[in-house]
Each structure stands twice: as C-alpha cells, then as structure tokens.
C-alpha positions as CSV (number, residue, x, y, z in Angstrom):
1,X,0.0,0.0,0.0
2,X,1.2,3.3,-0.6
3,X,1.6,5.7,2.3
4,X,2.0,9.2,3.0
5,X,2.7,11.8,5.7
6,X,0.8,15.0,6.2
7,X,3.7,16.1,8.2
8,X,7.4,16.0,7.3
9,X,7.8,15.2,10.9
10,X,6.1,12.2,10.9
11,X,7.7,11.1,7.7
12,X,10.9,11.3,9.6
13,X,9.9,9.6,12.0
14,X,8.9,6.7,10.0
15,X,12.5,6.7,8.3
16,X,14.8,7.2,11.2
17,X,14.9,4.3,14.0
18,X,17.3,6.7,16.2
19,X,15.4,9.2,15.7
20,X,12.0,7.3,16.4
21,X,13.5,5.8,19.6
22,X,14.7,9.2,21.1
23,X,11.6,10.9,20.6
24,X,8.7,7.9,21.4
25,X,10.5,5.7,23.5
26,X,10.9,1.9,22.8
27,X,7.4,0.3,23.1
28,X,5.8,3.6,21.2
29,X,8.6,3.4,18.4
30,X,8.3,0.2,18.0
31,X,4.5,0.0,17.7
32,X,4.5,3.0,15.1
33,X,7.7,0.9,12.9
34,X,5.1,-2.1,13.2
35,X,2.0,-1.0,11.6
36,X,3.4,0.7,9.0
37,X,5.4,-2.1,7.9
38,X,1.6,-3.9,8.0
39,X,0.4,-1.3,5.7
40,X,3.1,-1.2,3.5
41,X,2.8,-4.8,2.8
42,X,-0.6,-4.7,2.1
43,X,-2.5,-4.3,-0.8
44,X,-5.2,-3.1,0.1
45,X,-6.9,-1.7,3.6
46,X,-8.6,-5.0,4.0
47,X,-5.6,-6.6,4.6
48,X,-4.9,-4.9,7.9
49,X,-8.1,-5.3,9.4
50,X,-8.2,-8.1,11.3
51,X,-4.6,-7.8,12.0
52,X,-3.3,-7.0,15.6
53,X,-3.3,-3.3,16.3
54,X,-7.2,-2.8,16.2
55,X,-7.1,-0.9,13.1
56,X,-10.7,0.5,12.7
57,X,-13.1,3.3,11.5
58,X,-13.8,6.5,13.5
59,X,-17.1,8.2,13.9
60,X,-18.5,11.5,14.7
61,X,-16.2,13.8,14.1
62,X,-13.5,11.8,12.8
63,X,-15.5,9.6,10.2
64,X,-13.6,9.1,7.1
65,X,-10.5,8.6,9.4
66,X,-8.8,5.4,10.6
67,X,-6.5,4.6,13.7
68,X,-4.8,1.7,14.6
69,X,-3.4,1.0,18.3
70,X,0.3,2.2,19.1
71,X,0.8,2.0,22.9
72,X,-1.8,3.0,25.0
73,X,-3.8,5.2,24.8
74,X,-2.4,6.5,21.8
75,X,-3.0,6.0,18.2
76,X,-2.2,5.9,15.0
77,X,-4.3,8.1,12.9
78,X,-4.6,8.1,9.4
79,X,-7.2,8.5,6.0
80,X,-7.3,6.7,2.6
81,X,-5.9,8.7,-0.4
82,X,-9.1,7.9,-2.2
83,X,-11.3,10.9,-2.5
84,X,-14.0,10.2,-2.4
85,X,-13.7,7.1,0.1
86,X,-15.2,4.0,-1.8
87,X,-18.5,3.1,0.1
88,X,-21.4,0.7,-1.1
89,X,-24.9,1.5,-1.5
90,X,-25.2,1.2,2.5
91,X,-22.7,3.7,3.0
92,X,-20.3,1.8,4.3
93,X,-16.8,2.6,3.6
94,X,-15.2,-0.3,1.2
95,X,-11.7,-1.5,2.7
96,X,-11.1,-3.7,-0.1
97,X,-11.2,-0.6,-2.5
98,X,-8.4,1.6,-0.8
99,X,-5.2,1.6,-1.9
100,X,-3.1,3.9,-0.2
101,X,-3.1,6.3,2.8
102,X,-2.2,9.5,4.5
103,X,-0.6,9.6,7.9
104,X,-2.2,12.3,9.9
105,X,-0.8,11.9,13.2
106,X,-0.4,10.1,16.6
107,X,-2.4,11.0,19.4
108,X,-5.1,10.3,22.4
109,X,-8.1,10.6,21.0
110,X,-10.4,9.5,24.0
C-alpha cells in the first residue's frame, strides 16, 4: 500500500529508527515501525483489518479517518488517499477498494 505523511515530521519519524526511539521511546517506536510495515505490505486496507493493532473506523467527528493501536492510549491516525472514500450502497466505507493512505498523526483521542 502506498503511504504518505501529512507532516514532514512524521515522515521522519517513520525513516529514522534513532530518531524514532529518542523521541517515542521503545514500546511507542516500536508499535508505530510495526503498523506501518503492516500497511506497507498490504494491498489493500482490508488486509490490515483483522490484524493485531485494532485498526478500525472512527465516527463522529473523525469519520472518514482510521487509527490503529500504538501504545496505549495513543493511536495511529490516518485517511485513505481515495477521494471520495469508496462506500457501497449502504454507506459503508469499502476497505477492499483503498489503496493507499495519509498519515495524519499520533495522538489520544479519548
């Protein structure tokens, strides 16, 4: 899958381990180098989903974003490059069709 980063800090992030480790700490650095690894190697979003790290839709006012688990209680937020996000006639969003994403951040959203 391709991914992105909203933020040039979060890209390097993502491509520094020293980095990574100096600013998150071990378990959070390590978390964050794990799922994107999982979404790199997928194809699609669907592949991730039933994978560990919870990934999963948000609602309210985060619909049309996703997180995954880091270390708790923060996440891994990001949305599908896919504008608009493929639903079906339900309105359901279509994992299976998305193909890439954006990194948006990491945070506590509870």
């Amino acid at each position: 899958m391709k991914i992105t980063f909203k933020h040039k800090e979060l890209e390097q992030l993502a491509n520094n381990d020293k980095l990574r480790l100096k600013m998150m700490g071990k378990n959070r650095a390590v978390r964050f180098k794990l799922r994107l690894t999982q979404l790199y190697a997928a194809d699609t979003l669907h592949d991730v989903k039933d994978l560990p790290g919870n990934y999963h839709e948000l609602v309210g006012d985060l619909k049309g974003k996703w997180a995954c688990d880091l270390d708790q209680p923060y996440r891994l937020i990001f949305t599908p490059h896919e504008d608009p996000i493929p639903t079906d006639p339900n309105g359901k969003y279509i994992w299976l069709e998305i193909h890439g994403v954006e990194i948006l951040e990491i945070k506590d959203y509870h």
